[in-house]
N, C-alpha and C positions, 0 to 999 in steps of 0.2 A: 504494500500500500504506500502511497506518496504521503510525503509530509504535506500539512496545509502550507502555503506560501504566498507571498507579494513580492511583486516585483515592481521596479520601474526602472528606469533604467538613469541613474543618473549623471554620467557625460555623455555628451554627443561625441560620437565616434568618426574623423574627417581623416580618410586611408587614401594613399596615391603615390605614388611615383613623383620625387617633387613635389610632396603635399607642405614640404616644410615655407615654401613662399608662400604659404596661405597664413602664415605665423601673422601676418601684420593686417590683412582684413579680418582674423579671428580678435586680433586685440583690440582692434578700431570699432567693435562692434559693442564690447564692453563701456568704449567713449569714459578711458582713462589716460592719463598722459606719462605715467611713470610709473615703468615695471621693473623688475628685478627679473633676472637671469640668473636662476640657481643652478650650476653645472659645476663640472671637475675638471682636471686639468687634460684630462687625455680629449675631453671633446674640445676643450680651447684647441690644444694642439690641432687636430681634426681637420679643425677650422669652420665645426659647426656652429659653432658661439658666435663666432664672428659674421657668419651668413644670417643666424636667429637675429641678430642686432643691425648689421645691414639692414634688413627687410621692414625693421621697426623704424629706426630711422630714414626710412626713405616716407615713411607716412608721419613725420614731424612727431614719432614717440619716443621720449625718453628712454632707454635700453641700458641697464649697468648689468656688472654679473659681479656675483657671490659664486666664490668655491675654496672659501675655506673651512673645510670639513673633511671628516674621512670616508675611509672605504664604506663602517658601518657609522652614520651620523649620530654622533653622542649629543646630550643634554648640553652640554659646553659649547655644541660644535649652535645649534640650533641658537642658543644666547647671543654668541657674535653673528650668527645671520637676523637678528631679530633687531639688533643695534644697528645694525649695515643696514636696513630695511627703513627702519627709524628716522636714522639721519636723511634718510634720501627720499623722504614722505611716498613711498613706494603705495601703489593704487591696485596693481596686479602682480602676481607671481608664475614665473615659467621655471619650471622642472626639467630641465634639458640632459638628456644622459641615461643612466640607469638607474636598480631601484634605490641604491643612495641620493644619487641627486633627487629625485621626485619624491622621497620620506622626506626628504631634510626641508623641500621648500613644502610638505604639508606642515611638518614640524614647526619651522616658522611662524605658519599663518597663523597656527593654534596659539603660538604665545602673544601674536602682532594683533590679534583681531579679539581675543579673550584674555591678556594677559595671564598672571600665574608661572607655573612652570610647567614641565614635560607632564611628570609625575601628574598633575591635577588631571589629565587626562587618559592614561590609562584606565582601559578598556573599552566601552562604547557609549556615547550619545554624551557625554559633560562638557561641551561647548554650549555654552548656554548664549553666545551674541553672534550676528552674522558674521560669517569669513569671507575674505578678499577673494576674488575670484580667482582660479589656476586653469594654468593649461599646463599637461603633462605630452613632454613628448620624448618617448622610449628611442634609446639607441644601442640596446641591447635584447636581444628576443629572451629573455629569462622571466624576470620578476612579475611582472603583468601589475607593476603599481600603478598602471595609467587606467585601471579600473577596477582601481579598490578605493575604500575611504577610509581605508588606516594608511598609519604612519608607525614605521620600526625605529624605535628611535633607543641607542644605548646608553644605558646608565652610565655617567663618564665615571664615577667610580667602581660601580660591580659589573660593570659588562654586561647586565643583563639586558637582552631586550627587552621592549616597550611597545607592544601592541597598542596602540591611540586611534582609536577609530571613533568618526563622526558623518551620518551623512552629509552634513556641510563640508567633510573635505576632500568630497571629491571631488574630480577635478570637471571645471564645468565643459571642458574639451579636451581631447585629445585627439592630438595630430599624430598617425601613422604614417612613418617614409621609411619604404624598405631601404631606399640607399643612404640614408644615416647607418644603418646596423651594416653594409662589405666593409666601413670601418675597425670593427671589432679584432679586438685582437683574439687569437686561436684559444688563448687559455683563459678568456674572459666569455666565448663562445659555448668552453665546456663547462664552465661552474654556472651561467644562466641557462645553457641550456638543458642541464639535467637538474634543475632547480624548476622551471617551467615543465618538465616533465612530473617529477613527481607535481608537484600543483594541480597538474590532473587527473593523477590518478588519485592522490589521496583524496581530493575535492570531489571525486567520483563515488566514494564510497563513506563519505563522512554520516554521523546519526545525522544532520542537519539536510543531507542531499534531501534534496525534488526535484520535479520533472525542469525545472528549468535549468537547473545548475547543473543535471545531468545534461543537458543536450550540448552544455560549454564543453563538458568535461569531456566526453565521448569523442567528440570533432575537435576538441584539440590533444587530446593524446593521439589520433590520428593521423594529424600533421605533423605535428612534431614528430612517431616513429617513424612514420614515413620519410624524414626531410633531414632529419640530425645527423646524420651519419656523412650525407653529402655534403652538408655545414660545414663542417671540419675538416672535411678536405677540398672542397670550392666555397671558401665563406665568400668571396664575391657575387658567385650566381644570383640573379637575379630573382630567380622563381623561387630559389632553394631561401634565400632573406625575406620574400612574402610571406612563405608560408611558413617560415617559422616566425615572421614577427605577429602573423593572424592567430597561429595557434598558443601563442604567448599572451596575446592579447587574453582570447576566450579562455584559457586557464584563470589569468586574472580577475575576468568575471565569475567564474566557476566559484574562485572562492570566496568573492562577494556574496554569493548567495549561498554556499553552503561549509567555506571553512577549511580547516586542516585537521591531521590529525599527527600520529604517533612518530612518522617519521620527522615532522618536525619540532615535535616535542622532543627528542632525543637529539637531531643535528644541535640544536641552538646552545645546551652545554659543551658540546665541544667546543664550538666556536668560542663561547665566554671563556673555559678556563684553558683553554690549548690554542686558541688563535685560528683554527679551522677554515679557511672560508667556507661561507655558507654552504655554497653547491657542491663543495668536495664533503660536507660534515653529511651529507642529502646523499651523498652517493656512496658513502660508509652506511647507512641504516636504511634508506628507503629497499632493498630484498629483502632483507632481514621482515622488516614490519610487513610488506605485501606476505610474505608466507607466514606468519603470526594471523593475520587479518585472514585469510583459505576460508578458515572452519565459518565466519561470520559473514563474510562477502562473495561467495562461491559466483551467484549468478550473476553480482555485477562485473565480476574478473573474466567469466565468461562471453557476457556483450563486450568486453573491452577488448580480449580474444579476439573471439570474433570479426570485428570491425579493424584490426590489424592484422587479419589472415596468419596469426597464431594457432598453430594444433593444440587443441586443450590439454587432450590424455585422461590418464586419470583424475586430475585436479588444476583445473584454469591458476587459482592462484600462484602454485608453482609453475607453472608453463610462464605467466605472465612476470613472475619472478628473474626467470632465465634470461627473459628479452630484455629486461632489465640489463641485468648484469651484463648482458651481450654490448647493450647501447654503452652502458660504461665501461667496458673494455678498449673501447673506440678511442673515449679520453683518455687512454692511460693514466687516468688519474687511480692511486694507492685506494684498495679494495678491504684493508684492514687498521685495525686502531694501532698496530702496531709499528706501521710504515707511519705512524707520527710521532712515536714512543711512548704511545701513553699506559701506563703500567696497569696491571690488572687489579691493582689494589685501587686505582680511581674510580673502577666501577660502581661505587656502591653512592660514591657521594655524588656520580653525576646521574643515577637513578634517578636520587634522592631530588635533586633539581629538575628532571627530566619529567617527574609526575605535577612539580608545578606550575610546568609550564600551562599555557592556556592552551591549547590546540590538543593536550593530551586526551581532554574531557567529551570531544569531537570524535575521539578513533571508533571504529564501528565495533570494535571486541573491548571490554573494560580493560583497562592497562594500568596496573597498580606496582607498588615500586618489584617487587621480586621479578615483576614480568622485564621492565626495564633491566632490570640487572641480566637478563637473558639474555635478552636481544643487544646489549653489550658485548655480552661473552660469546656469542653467536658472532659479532662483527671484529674479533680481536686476532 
């Protein structure tokens, strides 16, 4: 049976080839004169920053950019964009890059438009004043933060992340340009793109899935197994950056509407006390949890089979397991906790973390700490 659900849908979704020159009728349309450009340095390098700003300035708008923050945008990092924003009486915010840059400029607005701090926002709906308007434009096919209304934002002392979601901050547009993403580099291709994978499978099979957030999840695990593999050895191609920036995208809706679960409940300790990035700590634990998840999700592992012309056999989840592991073989990215050195004695305390996380309460099998300690020792 489906869960009850609502939907609406709320960014407008503007996809093309060259959609990024549309940057400046999308802002004119808002009829504000000074924006911020929150981006890092590899798209300054790029020279995408500088085209985003071009195109602003050519319509008499104000254009500054913010990129001092990190890979994972801390509480600290979000305070000096809020002051940078301050000073420059900033009216709108563009999110240029991947999901760092587009976290850190929701981050922002959270503190520019409701003051407080990060923390006053963790969780969902505690924006209590209207937010500046955003446009989010993705240049990495991973994270699918240009349709979501959280914001990941790290604790700058405990590392932990910080799920802050509000429907006020999504973003009121997003611009899709496949040729923003043949800039990517190969090993930033493989940590979003096995990081937008899991997103839809776990978003597939979350207690929260219905028929909407299944039909993200279904067609974009489709693309993306379909297209990842070719990414990484032609990341130019043209067709092969649509369709993985489409299936990037519809993941990111996928968990708009129905969430995460166990695999990311377990990467995200890695990353805080071992330094992990995200998508390699995502491709240590996400088989591990698909064949935990078997006994509780059989039929949905089955349509996801299915519709990726995977032989089932005796148990979809392990067959869907393998294709896993198969796709991550591709990135030779390290396959166990121990190609980071992390001792077997940490198991217990990053359990311990790993059941508080928020997305753990979402896995479709309950997952309590001894199960964590498994699937640990399972990935060592």
């Amino acid at each position: 049976m489906w869960q009850p659900f609502e939907y609406a849908a709320k960014s407008k979704i503007i996809f093309g080839k060259n959609s990024l020159e549309r940057l400046g009728e999308v802002v004119e349309s808002f009829s504000v004169q000074r924006v911020v450009i929150v981006t890092d340095q590899g798209i300054i390098d790029a020279g995408h920053a500088q085209k985003a700003v071009e195109n602003l300035t050519q319509r008499n708008i104000t254009a500054l950019i913010f990129s001092d923050f990190a890979e994972n945008p801390t509480t600290e990092n979000v305070k000096v964009g809020v002051q940078f924003a301050k000073e420059n009486d900033i009216e709108l915010i563009v999110g240029l890059g991947g999901g760092s840059s587009m976290d850190c400029a929701k981050g922002i607005n959270f503190i520019l438009s409701n003051g407080g701090e990060m923390h006053d926002y963790w969780g969902y709906g505690k924006a209590q004043q209207p937010m500046l308007p955003m446009i989010g434009i993705p240049t990495t096919t991973g994270t699918g933060s240009e349709a979501q209304s959280y914001a990941l934002i790290s604790d700058a002392k405990t590392h932990r992340k910080m799920a802050c979601g509000d429907p006020k901050a999504a973003f009121k547009v997003a611009i899709l340009d496949p040729e923003l993403t043949k800039t990517q580099p190969v090993s930033v291709i493989k940590a979003t793109g096995i990081d937008a994978i899991s997103h839809a499978l776990e978003s597939a099979v979350t207690k929260r899935r219905n028929a909407m957030s299944a039909s993200f999840s279904l067609y974009a695990w489709k693309l993306l197994n379909e297209h990842f593999e070719r990414m990484l050895f032609e990341p130019t191609d043209e067709e092969t950056n649509t369709n993985m920036q489409i299936g990037a995208c519809y993941s990111g809706m996928a968990i708009e509407n129905s969430m995460l679960g166990a695999a990311h409940a377990s990467a995200n300790p890695l990353t805080k006390n071992f330094g992990i990035t995200h998508g390699h700590a995502i491709a240590l634990m996400l088989p591990h949890v698909i064949r935990y998840n078997a006994t509780h999700a059989q039929d949905i592992y089955e349509d996801l089979c299915r519709i990726s012309g995977i032989t089932v056999g005796s148990c979809a989840g392990k067959a869907l397991a393998r294709r896993v592991e198969k796709l991550i073989s591709f990135t030779e990215l390290p396959t166990n906790l121990r190609a980071y050195d992390i001792p077997s004695d940490a198991i217990n305390n990053l359990a311990a973390e790993a059941t508080k996380e928020w997305t753990a309460q979402f896995n479709p099998r309950m997952v309590k700490h001894n199960d964590f300690v498994t699937l640990y020792n399972r990935a060592l």
